[in-house]
C-alpha positions in Angstrom: 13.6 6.8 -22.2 11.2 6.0 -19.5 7.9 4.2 -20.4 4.6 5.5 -20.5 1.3 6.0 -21.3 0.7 7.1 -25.0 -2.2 8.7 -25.4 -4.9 7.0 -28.2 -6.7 10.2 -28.2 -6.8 13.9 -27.1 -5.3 14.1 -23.9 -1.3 14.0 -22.1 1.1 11.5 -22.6 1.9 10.1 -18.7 5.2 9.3 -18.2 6.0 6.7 -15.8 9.5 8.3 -14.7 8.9 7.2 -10.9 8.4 4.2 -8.9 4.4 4.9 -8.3 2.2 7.4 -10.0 -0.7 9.0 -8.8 -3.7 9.2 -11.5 -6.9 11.4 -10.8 -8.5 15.1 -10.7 -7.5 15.6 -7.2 -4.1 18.2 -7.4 -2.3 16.2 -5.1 -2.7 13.8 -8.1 0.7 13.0 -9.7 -1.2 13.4 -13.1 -4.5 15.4 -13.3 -7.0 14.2 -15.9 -9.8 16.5 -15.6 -12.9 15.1 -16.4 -16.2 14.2 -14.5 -15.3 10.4 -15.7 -12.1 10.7 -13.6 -12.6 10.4 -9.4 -10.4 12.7 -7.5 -8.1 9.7 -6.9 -8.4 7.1 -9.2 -5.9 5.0 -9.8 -2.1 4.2 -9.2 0.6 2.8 -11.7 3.9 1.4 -9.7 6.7 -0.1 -10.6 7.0 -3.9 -9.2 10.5 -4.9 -10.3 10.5 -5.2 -13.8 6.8 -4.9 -15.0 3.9 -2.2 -14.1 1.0 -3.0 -12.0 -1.7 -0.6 -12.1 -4.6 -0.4 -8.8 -7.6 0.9 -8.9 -8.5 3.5 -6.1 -12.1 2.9 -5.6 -13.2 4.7 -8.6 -16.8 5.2 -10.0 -16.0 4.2 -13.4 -13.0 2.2 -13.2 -9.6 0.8 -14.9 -9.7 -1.8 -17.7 -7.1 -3.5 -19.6 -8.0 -4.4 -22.7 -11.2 -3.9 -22.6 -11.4 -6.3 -19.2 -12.1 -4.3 -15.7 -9.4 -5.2 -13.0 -9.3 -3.9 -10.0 -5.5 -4.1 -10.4 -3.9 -5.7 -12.8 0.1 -6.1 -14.2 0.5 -3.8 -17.8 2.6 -5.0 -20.7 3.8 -3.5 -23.3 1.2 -2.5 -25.9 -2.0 -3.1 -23.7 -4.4 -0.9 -24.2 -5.6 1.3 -21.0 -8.5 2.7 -19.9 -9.1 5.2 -17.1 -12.6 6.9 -17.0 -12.7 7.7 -20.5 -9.1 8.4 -21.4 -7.4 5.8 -23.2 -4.0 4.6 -23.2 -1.1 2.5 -25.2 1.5 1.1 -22.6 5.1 2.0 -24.4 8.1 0.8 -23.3 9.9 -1.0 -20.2 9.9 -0.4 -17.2 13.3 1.2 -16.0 15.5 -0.4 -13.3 14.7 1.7 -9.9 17.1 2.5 -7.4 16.6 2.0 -3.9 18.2 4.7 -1.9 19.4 4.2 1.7 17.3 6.2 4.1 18.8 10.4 4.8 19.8 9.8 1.1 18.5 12.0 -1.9 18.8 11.1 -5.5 22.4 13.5 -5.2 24.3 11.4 -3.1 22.7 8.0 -3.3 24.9 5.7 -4.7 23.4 3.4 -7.7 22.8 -0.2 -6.4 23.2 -3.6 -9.2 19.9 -4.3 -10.7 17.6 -6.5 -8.9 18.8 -4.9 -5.8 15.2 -3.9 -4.1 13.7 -3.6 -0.9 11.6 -6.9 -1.4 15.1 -9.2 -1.8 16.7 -7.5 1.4 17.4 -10.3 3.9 18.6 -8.2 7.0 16.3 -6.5 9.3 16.3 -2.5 9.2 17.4 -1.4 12.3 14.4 1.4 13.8 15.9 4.9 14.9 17.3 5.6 18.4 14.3 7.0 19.7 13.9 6.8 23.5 9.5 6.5 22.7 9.8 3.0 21.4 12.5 1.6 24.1 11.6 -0.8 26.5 11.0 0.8 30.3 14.2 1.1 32.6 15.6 -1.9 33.1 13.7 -4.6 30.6 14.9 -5.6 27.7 13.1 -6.0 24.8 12.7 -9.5 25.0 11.2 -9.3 29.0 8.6 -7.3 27.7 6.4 -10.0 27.4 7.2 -10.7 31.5 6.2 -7.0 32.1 2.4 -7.2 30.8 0.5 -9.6 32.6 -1.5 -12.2 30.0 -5.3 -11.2 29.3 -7.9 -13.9 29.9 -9.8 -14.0 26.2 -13.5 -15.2 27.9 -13.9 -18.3 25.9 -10.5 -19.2 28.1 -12.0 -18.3 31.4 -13.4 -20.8 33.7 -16.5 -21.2 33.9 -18.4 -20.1 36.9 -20.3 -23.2 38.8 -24.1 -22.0 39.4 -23.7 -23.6 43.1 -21.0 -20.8 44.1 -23.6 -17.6 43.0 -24.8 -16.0 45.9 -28.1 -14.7 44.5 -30.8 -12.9 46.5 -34.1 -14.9 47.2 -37.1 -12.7 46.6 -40.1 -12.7 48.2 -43.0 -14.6 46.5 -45.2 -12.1 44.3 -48.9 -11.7 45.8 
């Protein structure tokens, strides 16, 4: 069973069944708490390999964890959580996420060994074929930096000598 959030009063029990978990009154919310405590976006939880890590969104009244305020902070089992004025038990572990290959869905992805995430992958992704990000005809890639001329910053530019201004002389105020 996936973790989640029991709740210590009235109010849902969240379920944290997917890798990040929108909390807030807003309806694109993931899960809606509705209360005046609650901003419209308010917090995330996400999964981060094998713990929780919950942010807060720039809420009014904020996130605490055990009692403590954190702007984000990682959630074990048994802390006690606080958003707005809901309050939570953290219950169980977190469960091991599958990364799917891009043009995959959950159907026809197959499951990868544990440990297997984005964050350990050593080889570049390779970027789509899309003729709006190639280099113009005939540069490569790399003689793109031939292509666009270097910009003086001005604390590199010389400075000017006063002797080579040309400045108008004005006639003497009488």
């Amino acid at each position: 069973m996936p973790a989640q959030l029991l709740s210590l009063e009235e109010g849902p029990n969240i379920l944290l069944d997917k890798p990040i978990v929108l909390i807030g009154r807003h309806e694109e919310c993931d899960i809606q708490l509705n209360s005046r405590k609650v901003s419209r976006k308010h917090c995330c939880v996400a999964q981060v390999a094998d713990h929780f890590v919950i942010r807060d969104l720039g809420s009014t009244n904020g996130v605490r964890i055990n009692g403590v305020r954190v702007q984000e902070g990682m959630l074990r089992p048994g802390d006690e959580l606080t958003i707005g004025n809901h309050r939570y038990q953290i219950q169980g572990e977190p469960s091991p996420v599958a990364v799917r290959p891009p043009g995959t869905d959950e159907k026809t992805a197959a499951p990868h060994a544990q440990g297997d995430d984005l964050e350990s992958a050593d080889d570049p992704v390779p970027l789509p074929d899309d003729p709006a990000i190639r280099a113009p005809r005939g540069l490569k890639p790399t003689d793109l930096h031939r292509a666009v001329p270097p910009v003086a910053r001005p604390s590199e530019a010389p400075p000017v000598p006063p002797s080579s201004l040309h400045l108008p002389t004005l006639p003497p105020r009488g």
